[in-house]
SEROGU-920632 format. One record per residue: residue in three letters; z, y, x of N, C-alpha, C in turn. Coordinates in steps of 0.1 Angstrom, whole numbers, plus 5000, padded with zeros to 4 digits. Layout:
N
ALAZYXZYXZYX
...
This chain:
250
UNK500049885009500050005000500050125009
UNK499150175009498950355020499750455007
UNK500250565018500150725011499650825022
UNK499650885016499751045023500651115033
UNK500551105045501551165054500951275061
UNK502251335064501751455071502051465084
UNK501251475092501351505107501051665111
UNK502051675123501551835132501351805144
UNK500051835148499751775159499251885170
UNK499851885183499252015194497852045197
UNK497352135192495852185197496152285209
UNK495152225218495152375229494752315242
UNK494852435251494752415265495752425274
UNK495552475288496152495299496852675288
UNK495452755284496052845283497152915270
UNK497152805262497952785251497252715237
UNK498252755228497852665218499452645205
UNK498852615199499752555186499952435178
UNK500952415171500952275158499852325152
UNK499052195147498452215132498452125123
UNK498652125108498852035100497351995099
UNK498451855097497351765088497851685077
UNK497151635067497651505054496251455056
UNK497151315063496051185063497051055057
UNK495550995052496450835051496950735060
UNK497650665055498450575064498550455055
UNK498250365064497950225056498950155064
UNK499950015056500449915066499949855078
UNK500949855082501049815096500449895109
UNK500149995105499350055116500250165125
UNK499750265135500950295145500650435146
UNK501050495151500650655154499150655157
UNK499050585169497250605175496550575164
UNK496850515156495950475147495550585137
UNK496350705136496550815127496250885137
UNK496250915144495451025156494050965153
UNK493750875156492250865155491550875142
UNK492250825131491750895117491651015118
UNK492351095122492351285122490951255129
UNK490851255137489551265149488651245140
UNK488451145131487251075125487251165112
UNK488251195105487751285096488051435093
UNK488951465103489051595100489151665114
UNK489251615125489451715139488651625150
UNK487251635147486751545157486851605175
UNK487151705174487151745191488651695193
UNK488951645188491051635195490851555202
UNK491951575212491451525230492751435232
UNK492851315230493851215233493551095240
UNK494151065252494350935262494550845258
UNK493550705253494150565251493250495262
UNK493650325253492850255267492650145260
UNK494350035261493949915254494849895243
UNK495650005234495850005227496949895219
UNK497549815233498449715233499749705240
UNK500049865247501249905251501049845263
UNK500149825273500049755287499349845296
UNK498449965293497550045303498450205305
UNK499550215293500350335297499450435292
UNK498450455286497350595293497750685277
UNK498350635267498950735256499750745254
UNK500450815263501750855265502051035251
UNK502750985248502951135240504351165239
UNK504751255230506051345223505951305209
UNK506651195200506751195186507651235183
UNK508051365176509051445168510251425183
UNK509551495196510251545203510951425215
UNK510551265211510951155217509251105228
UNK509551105240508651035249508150905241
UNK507250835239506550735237504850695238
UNK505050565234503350535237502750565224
UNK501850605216500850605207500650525199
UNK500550405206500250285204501350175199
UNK502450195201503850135202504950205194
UNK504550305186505250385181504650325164
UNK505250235154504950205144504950315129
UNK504350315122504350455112505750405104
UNK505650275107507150255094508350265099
UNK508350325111509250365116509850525108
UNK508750585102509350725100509350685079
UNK509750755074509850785061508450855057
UNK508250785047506950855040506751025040
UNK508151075032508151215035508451265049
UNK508451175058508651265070507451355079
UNK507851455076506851495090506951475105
UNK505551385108505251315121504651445132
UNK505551525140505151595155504451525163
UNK503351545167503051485180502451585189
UNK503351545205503051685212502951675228
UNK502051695235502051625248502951615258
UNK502851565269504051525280504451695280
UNK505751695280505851825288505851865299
UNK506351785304506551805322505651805330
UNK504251795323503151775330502051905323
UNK501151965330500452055326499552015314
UNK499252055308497852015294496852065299
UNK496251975301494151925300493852025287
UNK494051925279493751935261494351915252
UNK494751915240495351895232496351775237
UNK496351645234497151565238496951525250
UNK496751585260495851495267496651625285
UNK496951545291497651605303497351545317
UNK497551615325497051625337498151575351
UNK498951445349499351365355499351295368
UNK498551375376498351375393499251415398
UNK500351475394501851455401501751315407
UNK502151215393502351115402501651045412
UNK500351055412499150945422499751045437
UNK499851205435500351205449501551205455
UNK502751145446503951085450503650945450
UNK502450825445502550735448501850685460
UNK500950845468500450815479501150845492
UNK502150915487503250965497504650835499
UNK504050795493505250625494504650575505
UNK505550475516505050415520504950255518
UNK503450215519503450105517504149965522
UNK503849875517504449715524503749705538
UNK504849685543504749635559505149505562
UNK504149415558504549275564504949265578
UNK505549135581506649175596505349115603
UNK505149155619503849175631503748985634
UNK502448955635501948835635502048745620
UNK502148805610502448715596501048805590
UNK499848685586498848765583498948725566
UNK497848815557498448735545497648615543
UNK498448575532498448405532499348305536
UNK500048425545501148355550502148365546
UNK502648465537503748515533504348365527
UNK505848375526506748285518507848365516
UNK507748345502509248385499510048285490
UNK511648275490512548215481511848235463
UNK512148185456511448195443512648315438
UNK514348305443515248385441514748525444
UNK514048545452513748695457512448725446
UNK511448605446510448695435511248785423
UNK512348655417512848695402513648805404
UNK514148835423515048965420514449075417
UNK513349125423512249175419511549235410
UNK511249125402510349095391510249215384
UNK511549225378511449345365510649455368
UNK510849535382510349625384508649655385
UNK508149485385506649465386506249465372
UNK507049495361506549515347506049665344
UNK506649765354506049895352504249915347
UNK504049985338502549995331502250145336
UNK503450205344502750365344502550455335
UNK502950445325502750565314503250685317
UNK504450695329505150825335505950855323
UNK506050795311507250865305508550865308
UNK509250795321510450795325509950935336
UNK508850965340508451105351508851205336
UNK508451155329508251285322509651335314
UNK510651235309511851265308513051285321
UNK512551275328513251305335513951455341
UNK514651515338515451635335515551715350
UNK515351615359514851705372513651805375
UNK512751725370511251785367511251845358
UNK511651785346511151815331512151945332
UNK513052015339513452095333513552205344
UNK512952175356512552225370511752225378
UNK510952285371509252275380509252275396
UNK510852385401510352425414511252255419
UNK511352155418511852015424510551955425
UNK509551935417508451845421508051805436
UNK507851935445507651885458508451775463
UNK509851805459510651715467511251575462
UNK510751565452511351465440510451375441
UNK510251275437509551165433509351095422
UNK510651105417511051045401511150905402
UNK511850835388512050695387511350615389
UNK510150645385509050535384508750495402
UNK509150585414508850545425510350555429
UNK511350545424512650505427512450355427
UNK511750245414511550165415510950055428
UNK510250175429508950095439509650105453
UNK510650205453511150195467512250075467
UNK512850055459514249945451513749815454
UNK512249845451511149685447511449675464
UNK510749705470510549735488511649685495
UNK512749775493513749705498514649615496
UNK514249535483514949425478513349295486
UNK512849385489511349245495512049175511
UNK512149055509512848945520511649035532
UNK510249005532509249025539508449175545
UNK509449265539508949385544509449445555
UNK509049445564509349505575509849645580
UNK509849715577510249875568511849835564
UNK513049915573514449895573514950035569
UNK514250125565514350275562513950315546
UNK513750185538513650235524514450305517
UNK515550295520516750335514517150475518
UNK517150485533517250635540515650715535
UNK514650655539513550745528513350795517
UNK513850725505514250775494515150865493
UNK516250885499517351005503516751145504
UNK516051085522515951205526514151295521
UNK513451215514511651205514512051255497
UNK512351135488511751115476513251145465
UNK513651265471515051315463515851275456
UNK516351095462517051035453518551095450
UNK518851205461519951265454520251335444
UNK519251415441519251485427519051425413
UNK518751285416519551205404520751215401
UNK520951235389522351215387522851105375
UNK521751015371522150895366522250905353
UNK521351025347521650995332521450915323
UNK520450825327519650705321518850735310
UNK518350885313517050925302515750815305
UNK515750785315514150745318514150595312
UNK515450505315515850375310516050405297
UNK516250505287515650485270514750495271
UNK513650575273512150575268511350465275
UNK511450385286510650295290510450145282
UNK508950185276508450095268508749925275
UNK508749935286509049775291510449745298
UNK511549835290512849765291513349765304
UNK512649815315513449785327514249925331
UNK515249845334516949895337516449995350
UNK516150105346515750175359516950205369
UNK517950245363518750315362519950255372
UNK520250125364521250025366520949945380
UNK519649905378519149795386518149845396
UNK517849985394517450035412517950125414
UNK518350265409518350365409520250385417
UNK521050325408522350295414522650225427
UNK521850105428521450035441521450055447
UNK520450165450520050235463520850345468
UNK521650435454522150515460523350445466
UNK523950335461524850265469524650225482
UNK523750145483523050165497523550235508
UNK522650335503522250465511523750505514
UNK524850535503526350555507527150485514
UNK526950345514527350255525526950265537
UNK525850275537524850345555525650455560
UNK525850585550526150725553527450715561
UNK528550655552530050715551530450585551
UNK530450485550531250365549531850375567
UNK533350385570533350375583532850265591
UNK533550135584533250015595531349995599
UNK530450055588529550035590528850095599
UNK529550235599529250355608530150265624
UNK530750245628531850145638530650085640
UNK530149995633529249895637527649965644
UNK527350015638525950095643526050155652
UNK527650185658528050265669528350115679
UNK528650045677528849935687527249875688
UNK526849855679525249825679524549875690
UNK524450045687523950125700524450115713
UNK525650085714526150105728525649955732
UNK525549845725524949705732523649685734
């Protein structure tokens, strides 16, 4: 059984722009994207929105529903009330292309500024081996789709443009977490590089990015704290500081 819903959805550019209403139908079972693209087809064919595979796996429609980070696609209509009015409004923390549609090269040049896996010297690949225990420790963090909406809630950036240079955000908090939880990487500085490179101090653990991420991983809990633990046991822990100092002198 469809009715009539009303959506407000962002038109504009880099140089501004506004809500505009709409009343379109809404049939069972279908999802926000699915009502974005009706608009498109019968009443606002220029609207400029990011999808891909439309199965919550490619990340690429990322939006704002009534002010909440999510995917397009993963966001179900029967989630809101018939009379509710549906917002949709693009990433904020990222500049707008078009209408829905934003300009997310932040992250590709924090993920080029990562450094990569350094298998240890004479191990070519093919040779790698690892415990099956270290894949699964892992694992979670290899569910990342990239959608950046833990980049984009995140209240460092999203609320401080001038941090971007120095920040990196969760989504390559992960990738550094992933690295140095790897039995096989050769790279003993993951943890001091994220400190001192990819601003993991100015986290302060609110666990915004771990609600909005569409694939459930514990950003927060299970890398993010980790490392800053880490990184605090290297710094200040005495015996360990004792030990690095007896290290050096042998």
């Amino acid at each position: 059984m469809g009715y009539q819903a009303r959506f407000r959805v962002w038109r504009g550019d880099d140089t501004g722009g506004d809500l505009a209403d709409f009343t379109v139908e809404v049939n069972e079972g279908e999802v926000v994207l699915d009502i974005v693209h009706r608009i498109q087809a019968t009443q606002a064919p220029d609207l400029a929105v990011r999808w891909n595979c439309k199965a919550g796996k490619c990340g690429s429609c990322s939006a704002e529903i009534n002010g909440r980070p999510r995917l397009l696609c993963m966001t179900r209509m029967s989630t809101f009330g018939e009379s509710e009015v549906v917002t949709v409004t693009p990433l904020r923390t990222f500049p707008v292309v078009r209408d829905l549609v934003t300009d997310v090269s932040f992250n590709y040049v924090k993920a080029r500024e990562m450094p990569a896996f350094a298998p240890p010297p004479g191990l070519a690949p093919g040779e790698y081996r690892m415990q099956q225990v270290d894949v699964e420790r892992s694992q979670e963090f290899r569910k990342c789709i990239e959608c950046f909406l833990c980049q984009n809630t995140c209240h460092v950036v999203r609320d401080h443009e001038e941090n971007k240079e120095e920040f990196a955000g969760p989504r390559y908090f992960i990738r550094a977490a992933e690295l140095d939880m790897h039995p096989l990487d050769a790279r003993d500085d993951r943890r001091e590089y994220a400190q001192a490179e990819q601003g993991l101090g100015l986290c302060n653990i609110t666990k915004c990015c771990t609600e909005v991420c569409p694939e459930h991983i514990k950003i927060t809990d299970n890398a993010i704290i980790p490392m800053k633990e880490r990184v605090v046991d290297r710094r200040y822990d005495p015996l360990v500081w004792l030990g690095n100092k007896i290290g050096r002198r042998g």
